[in-house]
DRENSE-699061 format. One line per 10 residues: number of its first residue (from 1); for each residue x, y, z of N, C-alpha, C, O. Coordinates in pm, whole numbers. Atoms other than C-alpha are relative to their C-alpha. Layout:
BEGIN
NUM> X:Y:Z:X:Y:Z:X:Y:Z:X:Y:Z ~ ...
This chain:
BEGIN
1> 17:-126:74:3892:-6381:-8792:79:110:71:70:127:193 ~ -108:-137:-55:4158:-6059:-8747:-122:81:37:-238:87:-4 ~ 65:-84:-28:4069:-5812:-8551:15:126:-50:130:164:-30 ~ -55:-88:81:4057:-5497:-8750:5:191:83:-85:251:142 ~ 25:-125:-83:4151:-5147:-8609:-67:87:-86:-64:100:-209 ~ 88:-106:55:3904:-4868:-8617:66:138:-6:62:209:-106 ~ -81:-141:-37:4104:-4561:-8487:152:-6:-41:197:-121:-41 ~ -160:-20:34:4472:-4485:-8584:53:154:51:-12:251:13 ~ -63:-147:-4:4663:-4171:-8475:128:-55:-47:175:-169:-41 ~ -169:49:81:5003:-4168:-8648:89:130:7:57:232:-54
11> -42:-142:-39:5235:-3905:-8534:-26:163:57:24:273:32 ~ 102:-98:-5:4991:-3702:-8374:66:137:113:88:136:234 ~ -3:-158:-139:5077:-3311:-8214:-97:119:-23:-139:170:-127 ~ 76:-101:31:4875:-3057:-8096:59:76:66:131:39:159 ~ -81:-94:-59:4992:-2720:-8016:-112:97:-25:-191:101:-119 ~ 129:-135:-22:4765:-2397:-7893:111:144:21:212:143:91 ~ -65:-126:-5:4918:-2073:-7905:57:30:-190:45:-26:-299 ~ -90:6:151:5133:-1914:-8182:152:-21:4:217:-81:89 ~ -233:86:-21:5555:-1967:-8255:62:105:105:172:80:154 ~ -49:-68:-160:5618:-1711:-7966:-8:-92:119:71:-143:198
21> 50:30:-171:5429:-1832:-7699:-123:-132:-31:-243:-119:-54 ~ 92:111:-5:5300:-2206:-7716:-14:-116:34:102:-149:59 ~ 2:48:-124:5207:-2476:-7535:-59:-111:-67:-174:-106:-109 ~ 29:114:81:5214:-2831:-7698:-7:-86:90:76:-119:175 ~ 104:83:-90:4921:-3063:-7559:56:-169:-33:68:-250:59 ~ 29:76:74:4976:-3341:-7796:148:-19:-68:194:65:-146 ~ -179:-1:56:5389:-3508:-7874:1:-113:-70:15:-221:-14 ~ -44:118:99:5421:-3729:-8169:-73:-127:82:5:-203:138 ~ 97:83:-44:5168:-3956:-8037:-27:-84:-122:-68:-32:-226 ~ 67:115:146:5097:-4291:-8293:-89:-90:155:-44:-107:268
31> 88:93:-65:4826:-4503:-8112:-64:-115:-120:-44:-107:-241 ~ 111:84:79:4579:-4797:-8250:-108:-23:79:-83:-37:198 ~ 119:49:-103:4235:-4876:-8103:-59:-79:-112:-72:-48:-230 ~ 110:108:125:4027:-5198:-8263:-128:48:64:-170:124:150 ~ 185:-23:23:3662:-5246:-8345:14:-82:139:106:-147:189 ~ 116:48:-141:3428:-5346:-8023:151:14:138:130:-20:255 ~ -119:-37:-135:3791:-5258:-7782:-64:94:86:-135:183:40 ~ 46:-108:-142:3699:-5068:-7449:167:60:45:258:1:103 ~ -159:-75:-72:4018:-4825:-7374:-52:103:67:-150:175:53 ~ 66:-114:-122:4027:-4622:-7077:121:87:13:215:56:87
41> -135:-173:-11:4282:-4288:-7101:2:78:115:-93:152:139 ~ -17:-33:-100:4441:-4188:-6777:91:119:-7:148:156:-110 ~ -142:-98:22:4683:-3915:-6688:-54:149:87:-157:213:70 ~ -40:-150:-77:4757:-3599:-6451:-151:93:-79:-198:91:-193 ~ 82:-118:106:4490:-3322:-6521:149:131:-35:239:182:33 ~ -62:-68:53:4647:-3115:-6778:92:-105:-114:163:-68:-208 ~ -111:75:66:4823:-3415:-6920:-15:-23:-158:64:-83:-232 ~ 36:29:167:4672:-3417:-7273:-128:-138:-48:-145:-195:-156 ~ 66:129:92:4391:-3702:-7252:-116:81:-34:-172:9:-117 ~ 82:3:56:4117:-3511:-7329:-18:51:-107:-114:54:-184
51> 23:-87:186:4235:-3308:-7626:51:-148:-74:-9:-168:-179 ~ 75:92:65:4304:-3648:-7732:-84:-97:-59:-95:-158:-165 ~ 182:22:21:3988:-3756:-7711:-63:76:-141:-94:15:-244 ~ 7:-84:50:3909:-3484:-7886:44:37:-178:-15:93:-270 ~ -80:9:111:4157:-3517:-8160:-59:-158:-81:-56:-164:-204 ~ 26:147:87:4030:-3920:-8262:-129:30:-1:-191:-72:-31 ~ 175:3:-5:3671:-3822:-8243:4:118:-132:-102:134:-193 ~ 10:-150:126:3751:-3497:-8532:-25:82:67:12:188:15 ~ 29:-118:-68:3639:-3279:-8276:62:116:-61:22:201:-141 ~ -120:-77:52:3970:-3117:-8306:87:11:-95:37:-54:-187
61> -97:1:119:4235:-3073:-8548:138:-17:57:189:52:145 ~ -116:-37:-69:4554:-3177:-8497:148:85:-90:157:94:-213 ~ -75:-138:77:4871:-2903:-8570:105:-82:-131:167:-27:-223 ~ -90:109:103:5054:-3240:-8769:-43:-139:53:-94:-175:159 ~ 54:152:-8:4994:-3595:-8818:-120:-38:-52:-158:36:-142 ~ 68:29:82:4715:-3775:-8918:-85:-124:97:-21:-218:144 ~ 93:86:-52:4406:-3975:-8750:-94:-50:-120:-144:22:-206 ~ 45:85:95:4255:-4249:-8951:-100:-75:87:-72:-141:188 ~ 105:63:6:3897:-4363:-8937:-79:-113:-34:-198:-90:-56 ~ 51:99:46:3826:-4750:-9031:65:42:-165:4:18:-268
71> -95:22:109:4130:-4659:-9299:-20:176:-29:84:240:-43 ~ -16:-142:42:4019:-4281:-9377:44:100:98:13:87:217 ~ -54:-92:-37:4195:-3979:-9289:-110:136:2:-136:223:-81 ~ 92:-114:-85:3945:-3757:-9067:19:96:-62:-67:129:-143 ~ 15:-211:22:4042:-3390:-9137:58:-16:-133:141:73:-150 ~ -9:-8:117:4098:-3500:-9521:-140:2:-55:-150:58:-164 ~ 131:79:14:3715:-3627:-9536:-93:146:-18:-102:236:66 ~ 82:-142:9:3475:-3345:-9700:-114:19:141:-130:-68:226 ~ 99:-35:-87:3195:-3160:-9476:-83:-113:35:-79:-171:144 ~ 88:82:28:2953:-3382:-9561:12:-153:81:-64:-204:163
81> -54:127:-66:3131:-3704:-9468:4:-4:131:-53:-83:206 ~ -45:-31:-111:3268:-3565:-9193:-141:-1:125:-152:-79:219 ~ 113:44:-53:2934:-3516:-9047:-134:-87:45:-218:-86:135 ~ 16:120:43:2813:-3798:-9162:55:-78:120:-18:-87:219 ~ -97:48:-141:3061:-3970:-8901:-95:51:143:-163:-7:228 ~ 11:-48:-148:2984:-3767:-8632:-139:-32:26:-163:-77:138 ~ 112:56:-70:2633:-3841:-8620:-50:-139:-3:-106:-198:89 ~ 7:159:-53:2611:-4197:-8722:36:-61:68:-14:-125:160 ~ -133:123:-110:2952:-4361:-8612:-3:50:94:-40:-24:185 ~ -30:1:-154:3008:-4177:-8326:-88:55:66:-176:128:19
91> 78:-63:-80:2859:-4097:-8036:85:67:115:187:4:139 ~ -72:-62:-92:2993:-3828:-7735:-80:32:105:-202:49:114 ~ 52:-10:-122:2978:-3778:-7404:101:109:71:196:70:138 ~ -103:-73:-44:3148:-3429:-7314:-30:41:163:-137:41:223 ~ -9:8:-151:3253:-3365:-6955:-79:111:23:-137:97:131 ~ 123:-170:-46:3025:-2990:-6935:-132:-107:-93:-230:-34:-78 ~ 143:35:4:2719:-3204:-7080:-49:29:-149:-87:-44:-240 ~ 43:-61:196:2645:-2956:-7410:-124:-11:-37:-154:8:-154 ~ 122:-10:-19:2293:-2993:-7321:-88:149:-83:-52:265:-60 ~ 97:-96:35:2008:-2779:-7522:-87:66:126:-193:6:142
101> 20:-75:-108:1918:-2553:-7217:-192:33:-51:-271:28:43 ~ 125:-3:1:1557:-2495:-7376:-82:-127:-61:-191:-96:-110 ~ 27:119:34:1472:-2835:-7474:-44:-97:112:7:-71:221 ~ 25:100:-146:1317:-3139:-7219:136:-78:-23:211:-71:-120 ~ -91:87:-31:1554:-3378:-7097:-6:-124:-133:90:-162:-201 ~ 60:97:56:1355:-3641:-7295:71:52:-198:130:-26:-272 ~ -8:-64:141:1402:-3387:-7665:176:-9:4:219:-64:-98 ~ -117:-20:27:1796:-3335:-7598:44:-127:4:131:-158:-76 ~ -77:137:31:1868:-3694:-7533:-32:-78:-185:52:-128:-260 ~ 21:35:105:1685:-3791:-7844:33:82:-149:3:27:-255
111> -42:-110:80:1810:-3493:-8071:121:-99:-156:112:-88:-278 ~ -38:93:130:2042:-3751:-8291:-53:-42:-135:-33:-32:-256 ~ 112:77:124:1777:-3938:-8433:-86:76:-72:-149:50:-174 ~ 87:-36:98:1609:-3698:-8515:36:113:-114:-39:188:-175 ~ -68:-58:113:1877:-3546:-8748:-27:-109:-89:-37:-102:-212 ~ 25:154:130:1814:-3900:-8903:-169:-32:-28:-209:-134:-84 ~ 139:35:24:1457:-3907:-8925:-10:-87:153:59:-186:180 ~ 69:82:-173:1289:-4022:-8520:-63:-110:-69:-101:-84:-183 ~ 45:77:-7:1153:-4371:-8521:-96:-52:74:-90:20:175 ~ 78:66:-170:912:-4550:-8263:61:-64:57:52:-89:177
121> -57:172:-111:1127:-4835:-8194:120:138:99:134:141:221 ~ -65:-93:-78:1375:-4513:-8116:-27:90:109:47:112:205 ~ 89:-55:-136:1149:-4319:-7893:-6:-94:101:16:-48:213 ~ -5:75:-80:1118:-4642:-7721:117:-36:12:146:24:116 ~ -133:1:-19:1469:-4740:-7723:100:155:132:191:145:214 ~ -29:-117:-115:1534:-4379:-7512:-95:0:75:-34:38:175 ~ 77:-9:-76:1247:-4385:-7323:60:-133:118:51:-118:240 ~ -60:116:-56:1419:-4745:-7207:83:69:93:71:71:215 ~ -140:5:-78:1759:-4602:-7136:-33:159:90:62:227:130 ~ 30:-73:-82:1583:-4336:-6946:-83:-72:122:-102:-1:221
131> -1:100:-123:1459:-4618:-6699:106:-23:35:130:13:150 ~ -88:33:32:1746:-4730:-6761:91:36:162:121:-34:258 ~ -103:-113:-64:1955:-4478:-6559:-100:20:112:-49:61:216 ~ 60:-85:-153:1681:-4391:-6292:-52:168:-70:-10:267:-10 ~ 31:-114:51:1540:-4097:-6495:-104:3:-44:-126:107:-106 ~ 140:12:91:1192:-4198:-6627:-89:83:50:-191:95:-18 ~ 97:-88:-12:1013:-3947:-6436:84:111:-5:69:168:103 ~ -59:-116:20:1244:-3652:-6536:30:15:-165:129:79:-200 ~ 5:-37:92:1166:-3671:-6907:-13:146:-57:56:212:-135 ~ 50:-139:31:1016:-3367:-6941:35:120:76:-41:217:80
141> -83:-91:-117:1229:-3158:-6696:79:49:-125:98:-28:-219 ~ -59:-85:57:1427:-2853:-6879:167:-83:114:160:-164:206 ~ -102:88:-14:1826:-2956:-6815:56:133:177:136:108:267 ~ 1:-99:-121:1823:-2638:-6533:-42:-44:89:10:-4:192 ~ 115:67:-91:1561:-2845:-6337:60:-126:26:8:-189:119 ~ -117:159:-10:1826:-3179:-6354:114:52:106:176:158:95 ~ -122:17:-56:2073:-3212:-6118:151:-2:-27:168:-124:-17 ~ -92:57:79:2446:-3218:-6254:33:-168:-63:74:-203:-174 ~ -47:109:75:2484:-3588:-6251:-154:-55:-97:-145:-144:-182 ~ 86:23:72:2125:-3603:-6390:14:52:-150:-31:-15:-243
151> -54:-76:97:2245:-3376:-6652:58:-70:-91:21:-72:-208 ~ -82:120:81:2522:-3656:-6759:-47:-103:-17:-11:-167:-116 ~ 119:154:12:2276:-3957:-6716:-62:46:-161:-51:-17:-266 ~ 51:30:157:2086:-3792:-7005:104:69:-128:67:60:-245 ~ -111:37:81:2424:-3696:-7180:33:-122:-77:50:-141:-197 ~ -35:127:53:2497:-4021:-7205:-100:-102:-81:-72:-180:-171 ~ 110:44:74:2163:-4140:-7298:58:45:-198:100:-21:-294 ~ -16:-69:151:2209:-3896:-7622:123:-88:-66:117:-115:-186 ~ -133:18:57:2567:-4041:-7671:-75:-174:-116:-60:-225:-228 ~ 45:176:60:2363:-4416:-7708:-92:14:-142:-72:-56:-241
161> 97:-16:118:2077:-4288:-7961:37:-96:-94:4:-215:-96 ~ -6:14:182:2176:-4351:-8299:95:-154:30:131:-206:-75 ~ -64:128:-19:2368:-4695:-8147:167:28:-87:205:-53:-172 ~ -132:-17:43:2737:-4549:-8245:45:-116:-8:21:-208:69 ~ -108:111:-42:3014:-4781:-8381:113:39:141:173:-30:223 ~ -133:-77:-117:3249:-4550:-8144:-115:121:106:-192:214:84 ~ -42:-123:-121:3222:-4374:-7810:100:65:72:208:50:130 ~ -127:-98:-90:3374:-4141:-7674:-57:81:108:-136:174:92 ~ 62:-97:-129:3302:-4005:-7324:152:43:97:244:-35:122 ~ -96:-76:-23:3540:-3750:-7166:-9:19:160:-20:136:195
171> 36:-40:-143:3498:-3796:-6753:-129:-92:47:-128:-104:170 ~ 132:33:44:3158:-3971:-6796:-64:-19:120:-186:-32:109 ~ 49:45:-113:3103:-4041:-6414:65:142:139:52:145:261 ~ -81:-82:-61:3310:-3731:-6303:-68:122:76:-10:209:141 ~ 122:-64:-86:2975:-3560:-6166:-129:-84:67:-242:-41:89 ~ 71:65:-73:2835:-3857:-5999:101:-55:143:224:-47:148 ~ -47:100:-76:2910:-4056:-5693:30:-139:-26:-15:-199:-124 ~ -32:107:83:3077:-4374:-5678:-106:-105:-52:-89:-170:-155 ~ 94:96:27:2790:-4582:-5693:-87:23:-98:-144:-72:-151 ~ 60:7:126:2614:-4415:-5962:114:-17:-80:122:-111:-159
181> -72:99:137:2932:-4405:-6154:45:-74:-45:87:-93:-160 ~ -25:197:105:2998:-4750:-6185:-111:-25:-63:-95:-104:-156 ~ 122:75:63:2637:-4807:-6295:-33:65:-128:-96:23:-225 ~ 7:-67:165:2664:-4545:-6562:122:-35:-106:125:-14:-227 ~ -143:59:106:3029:-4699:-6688:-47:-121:-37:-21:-172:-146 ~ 4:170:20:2896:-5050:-6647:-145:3:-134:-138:-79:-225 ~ 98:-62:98:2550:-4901:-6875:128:42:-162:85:49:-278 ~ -28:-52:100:2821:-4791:-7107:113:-124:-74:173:-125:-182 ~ -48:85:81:2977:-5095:-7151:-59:-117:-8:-35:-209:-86 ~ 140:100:65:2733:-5309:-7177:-83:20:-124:-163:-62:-170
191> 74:-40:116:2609:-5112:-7472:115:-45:-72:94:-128:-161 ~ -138:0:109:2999:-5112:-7628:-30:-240:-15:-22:-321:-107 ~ -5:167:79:2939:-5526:-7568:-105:-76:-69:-91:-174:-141 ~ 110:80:57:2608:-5618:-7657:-18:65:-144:-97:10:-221 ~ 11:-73:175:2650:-5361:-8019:89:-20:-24:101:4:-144 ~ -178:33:44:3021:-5455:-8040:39:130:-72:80:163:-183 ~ -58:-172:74:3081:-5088:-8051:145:3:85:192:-82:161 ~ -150:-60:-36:3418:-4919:-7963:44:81:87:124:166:49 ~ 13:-65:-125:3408:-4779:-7612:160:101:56:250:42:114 ~ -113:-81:-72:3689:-4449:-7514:-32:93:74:-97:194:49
201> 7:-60:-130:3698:-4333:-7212:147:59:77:256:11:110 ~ -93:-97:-141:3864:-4037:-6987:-68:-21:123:-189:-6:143 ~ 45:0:-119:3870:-4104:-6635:136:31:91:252:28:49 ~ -99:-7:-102:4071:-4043:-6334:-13:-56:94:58:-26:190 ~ -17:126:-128:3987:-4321:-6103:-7:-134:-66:-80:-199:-140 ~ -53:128:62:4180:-4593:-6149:-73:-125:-11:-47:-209:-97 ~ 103:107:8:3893:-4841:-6063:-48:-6:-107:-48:-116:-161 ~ 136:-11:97:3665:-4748:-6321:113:-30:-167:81:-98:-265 ~ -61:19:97:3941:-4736:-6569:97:-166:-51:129:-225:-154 ~ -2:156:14:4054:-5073:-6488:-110:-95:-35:-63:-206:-13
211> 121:16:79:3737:-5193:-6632:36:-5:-139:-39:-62:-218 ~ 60:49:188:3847:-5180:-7009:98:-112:22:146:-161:125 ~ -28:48:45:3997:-5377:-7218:187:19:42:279:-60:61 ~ -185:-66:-24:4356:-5182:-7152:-11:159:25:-123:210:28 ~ -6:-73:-65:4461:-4876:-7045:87:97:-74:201:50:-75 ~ -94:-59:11:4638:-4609:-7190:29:120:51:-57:207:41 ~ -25:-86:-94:4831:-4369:-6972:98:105:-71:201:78:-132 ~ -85:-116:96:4951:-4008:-7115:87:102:130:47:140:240 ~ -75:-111:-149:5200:-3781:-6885:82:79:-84:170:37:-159 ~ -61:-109:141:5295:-3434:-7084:-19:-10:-124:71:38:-193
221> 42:34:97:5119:-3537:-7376:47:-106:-77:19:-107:-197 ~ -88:61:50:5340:-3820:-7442:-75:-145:37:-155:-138:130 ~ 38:100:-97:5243:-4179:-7365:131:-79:53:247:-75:11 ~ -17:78:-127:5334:-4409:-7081:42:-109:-83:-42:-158:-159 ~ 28:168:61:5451:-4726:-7223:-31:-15:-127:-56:86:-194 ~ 59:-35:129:5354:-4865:-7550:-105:-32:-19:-132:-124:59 ~ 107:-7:3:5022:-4854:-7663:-18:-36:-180:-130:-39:-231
C-alpha cells in the first residue's frame, strides 16, 4: 500500500515588512511530508524553520504559494474548516508555551477536548499523560506555580488531547535538560507511532533531531539539499 502525503508546500515565500524595507523568511520552498512520517527541521536561529512550521500548520499565511492539507489548500479552506483542522487534525506545541495563565495545569492541558465536548476516557487519557511526564501531582498548580520546563511538559500534554493526525512542536525540549528532553521527544514519538500520526519538529540539537524519520535542513530560508 502507497504511502500517501499529508503536507505539501509548493513554492512557498514568506516576506514581513513592506516593498521598501523587507525581509524574506521563506524562498520558493516546495516540500512533501507523508502520513505517520517523523521530520525533524534544523537550521541557524533566524534561518526560517519556525515560520515554517508555522506556515504548514495555517498558523501563518504565506506572501505566495500554496500549502496543501491531505490534497486541500489551507488558506483557501473557509473559517469553519479551517478550524475544524486546527483542533481535530492538528495538534501544537509552541516554543513560549501559550498557556491559559488563570486556568490549572490539569484545565489548560485538557482545553481541546473540551471545545469537542470532554469525555471520561479523555480526562483519563490526560490524567495518564500527566503521569506520564512526571506531573501528576502538579495538576492543579496555576502555570505561574510550574516551572518553565513544567510549563512545556503540560504544553505538550495539550498538543496530545484530541490524538492529532499532525504535530507540530516548535523547540519542544528547548526548556528542559537533556535528560528530560529526550523523554519528552521519545513521549512524542511514541504517540506519532502507536496513532500513526505525523510528527514535525524544530530543534537545534542534532541528537534529538536525528531521531526522525529524516531531516530537513533550512539555511536563509532556502533548503539544504532536497527534501
Amino acid at each position: 500500500m502507497s504511502v500517501k502525503e499529508v503536507l505539501r508546500a509548493k513554492n512557498l515565500v514568506k516576506r514581513y515588512g513592506d516593498s521598501k524595507n523587507s525581509t524574506t523568511a521563506i524562498r520558493e520552498m516546495t516540500l512533501a511530508i507523508l502520513e505517520s512520517e517523523v521530520v525533524s527541521i534544523v537550521g541557524q536561529s533566524g534561518s526560517g524553520k519556525s515560520t515554517l512550521l508555522n506556515l504548514l500548520s495555517g498558523i501563518d499565511t504565506p506572501t505566495s504559494g500554496e500549502v496543501f492539507y491531505q490534497g486541500k489548500n489551507i488558506n483557501e479552506m473557509g473559517g469553519k474548516d479551517k478550524t475544524f483542522m486546527r483542533v481535530n487534525d492538528f495538534g501544537f506545541v509552541f516554543q513560549f508555551f501559550n498557556l491559559i495563565p488563570n486556568l490549572s495545569a490539569f484545565d489548560n492541558a485538557i482545553l481541546p477536548a473540551v471545545l469537542n465536548g470532554t469525555t471520561k476516557e479523555k480526562r483519563t487519557y490526560v490524567k495518564e499523560l500527566f503521569t506520564r511526564t512526571g506531573l501528576g501531582d502538579k495538576e492543579n498548580l496555576l502555570p505561574s506555580q510550574l516551572s518553565g520546563g513544567e510549563q512545556q511538559r503540560v504544553a505538550i500534554i495539550r498538543a496530545l488531547t484530541n490524538g492529532p493526525k499532525v504535530l507540530f512542536a516548535d523547540e519542544p525540549t528547548g526548556n528542559l535538560d537533556s535528560r528530560n528532553g529526550k523523554s519528552i521527544l521519545d513521549l512524542l514519538l511514541s504517540s506519532a507511532k502507536d496513532n500513526k500520526q505525523t510528527l514535525v519538529y524544530v530543534t537545534h540539537d542534532a541528537h534529538l533531531a536525528a531521531l526522525a524519520d529524516r531531516t530537513i535542513e533550512i539555511m536563509d530560508g532556502e533548503l539544504v539539499g532536497k527534501s
